[in-house]
N, C-alpha and C positions, 0 to 999 in steps of 0.2 A: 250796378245791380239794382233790380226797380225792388224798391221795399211793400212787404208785405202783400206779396202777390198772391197767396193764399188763401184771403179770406174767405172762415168758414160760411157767412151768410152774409150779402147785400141787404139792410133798409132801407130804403125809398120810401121820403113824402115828398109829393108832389102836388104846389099848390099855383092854381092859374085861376085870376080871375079878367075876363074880358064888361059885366053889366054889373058895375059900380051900385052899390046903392045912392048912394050922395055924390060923387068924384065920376067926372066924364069916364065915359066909354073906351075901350081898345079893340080891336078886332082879332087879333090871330095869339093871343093870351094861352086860352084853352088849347088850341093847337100844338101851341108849344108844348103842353102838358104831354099830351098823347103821342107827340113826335118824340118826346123825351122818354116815356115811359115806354111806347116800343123799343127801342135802343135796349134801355135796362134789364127791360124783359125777356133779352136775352142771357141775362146774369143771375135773375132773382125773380121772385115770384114776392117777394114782401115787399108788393110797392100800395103803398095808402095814397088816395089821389082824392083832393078835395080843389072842386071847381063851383065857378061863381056862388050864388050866396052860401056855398058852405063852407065856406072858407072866410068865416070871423074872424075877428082877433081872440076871441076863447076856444073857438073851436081848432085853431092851425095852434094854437100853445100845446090845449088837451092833447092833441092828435102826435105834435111831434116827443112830450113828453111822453107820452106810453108809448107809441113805436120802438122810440131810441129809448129805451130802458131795458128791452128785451136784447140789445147787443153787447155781445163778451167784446172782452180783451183780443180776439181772434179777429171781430167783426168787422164790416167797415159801414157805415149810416151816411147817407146824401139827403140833402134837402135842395130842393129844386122849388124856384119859383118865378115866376112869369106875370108881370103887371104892372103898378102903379110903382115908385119908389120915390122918397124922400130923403135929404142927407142923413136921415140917422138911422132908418130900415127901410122894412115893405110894407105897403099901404095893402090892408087886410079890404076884406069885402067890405064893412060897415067903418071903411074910414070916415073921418067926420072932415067936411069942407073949411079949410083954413085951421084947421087942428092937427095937434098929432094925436086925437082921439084915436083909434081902431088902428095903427101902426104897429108892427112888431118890429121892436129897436133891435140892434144890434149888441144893446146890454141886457136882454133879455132873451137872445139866440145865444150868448156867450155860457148863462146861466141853465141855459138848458143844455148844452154841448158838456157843460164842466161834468154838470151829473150822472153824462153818458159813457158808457166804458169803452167805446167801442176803439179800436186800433187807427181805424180811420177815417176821419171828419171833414164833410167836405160840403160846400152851399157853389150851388151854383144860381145866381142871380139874374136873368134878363127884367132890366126895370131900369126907368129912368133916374139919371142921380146918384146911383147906387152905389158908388165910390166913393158919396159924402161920410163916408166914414173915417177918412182923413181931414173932413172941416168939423168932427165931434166938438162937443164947446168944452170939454175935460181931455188936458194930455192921457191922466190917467185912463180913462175909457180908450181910445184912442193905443195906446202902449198895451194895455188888455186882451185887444184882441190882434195886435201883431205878435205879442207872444205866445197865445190860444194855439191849441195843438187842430187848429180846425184852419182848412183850407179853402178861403172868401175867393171865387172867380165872379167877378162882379164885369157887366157887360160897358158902364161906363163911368166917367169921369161925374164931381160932385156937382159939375156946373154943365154938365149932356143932356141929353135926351136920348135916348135910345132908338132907333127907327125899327120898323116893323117894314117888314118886305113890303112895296107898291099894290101885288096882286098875290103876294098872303108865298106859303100857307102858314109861313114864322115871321117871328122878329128877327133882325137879323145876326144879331147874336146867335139864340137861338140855331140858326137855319146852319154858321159855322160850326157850332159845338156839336154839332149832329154830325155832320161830316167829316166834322175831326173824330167824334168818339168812334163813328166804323170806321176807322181806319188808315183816312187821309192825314191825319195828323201824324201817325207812326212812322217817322223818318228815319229809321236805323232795320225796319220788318220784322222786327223781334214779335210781333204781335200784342206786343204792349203798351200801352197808353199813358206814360209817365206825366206830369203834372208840368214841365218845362215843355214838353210835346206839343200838348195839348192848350198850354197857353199859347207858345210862338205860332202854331196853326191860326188860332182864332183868330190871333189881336191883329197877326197880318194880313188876314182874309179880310177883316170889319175896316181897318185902317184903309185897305187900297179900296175897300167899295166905298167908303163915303169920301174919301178924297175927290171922288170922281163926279161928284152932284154939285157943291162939295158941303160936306158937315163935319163936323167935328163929334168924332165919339170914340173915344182909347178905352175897352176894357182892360180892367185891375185885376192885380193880383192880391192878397191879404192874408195874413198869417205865419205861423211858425210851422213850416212841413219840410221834406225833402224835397228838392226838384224832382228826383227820381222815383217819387212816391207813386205806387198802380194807381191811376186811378180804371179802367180796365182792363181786364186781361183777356184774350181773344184764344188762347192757347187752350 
């Protein structure tokens, strides 16, 4: 049974930065964004979308703090993000070079998720590194957010890089998690999008394509959820 297939409202933030202030460039960031937020947009209409410079480290805090505040116990809140990534979070627009200045950590995504009520929590991550959340320098942070009622799909390993499609128009995380969410991923046709689905989709699409260049990059799984948990329902 996929749990909590009901929710009364979708929140979506969505934050893509491709023209760094300080930290190189990416090319298909934003893309992601809008490739992701069509998808959603067929669930919700509450989707907040902050790309390049508006998407600070005060501004993606502000933004995700009042968004997820307006969701019940019924709701389910996604943060999507697209860009630079460091082992401890996401390198915001005004990351600072050779700092974790303008980073939003992963103890401070945890902080913001505790205070939200919402049913169901979930980050979905394309950014390099972004698995370093298992090289944290504290067990305790680390143990935190494995038992966090918030579900970390992170695109790689603490020691990857992430690739970005040759000629666009995703990363390629990104480009599977699209494919899975309409659809391809649903291996039983129930119409639903369960969280074990939708990871086995990805991590085997991203695994057999960089095998083949070859690169190394394993998207993560992080958290305390169900496998069976919606994360779409198509029904």
């Amino acid at each position: 049974m996929c749990l909590n297939v009901h929710a009364q409202k979708i929140f979506v933030v969505s934050v893509g930065i491709a023209d760094y202030k300080e930290i190189n460039d990416l090319r298909f960031t934003e893309n992601d964004v809008a490739t992701f937020n069509q998808i959603i947009g067929n669930h919700t209409n509450n989707i907040t979308t902050l790309v390049g410079s508006q998407a600070t480290h005060a501004n993606v805090i502000r933004t995700i703090r009042k968004v997820f505040s307006e969701a019940t116990s019924d709701d389910a809140v996604i943060f999507f993000f697209s860009g630079h990534g460091y082992e401890g979070g996401f390198c915001c627009y005004d990351m600072r070079a050779n700092s974790f200045i303008g980073g939003i950590s992963y103890k401070e995504m945890q902080i913001l998720f505790r205070n939200c009520r919402a049913g169901r929590k979930m980050v979905f991550a394309d950014a390099c590194f972004s698995g370093g959340l298992s090289k944290q320098r504290t067990q305790l942070t680390v143990q935190a957010v494995r038992n966090s009622e918030v579900m970390y799909f992170l695109s790689s390993k603490f020691d990857e890089t992430s690739l970005e499609l040759p000629d666009g128009p995703n990363g390629l995380f990104t480009y599977c998690l699209a494919h899975g969410l309409l659809g391809e991923s649903d291996m039983n046709g129930d119409r639903i999008i369960t969280t074990q689905e939708i990871y086995d989709y990805v991590y085997g699409n991203v695994v057999s394509y960089t095998k083949q260049i070859p690169h190394n990059q394993h998207p993560m799984i992080w958290g305390k959820y169900d496998e069976k948990m919606c994360v779409l329902n198509w029904k």
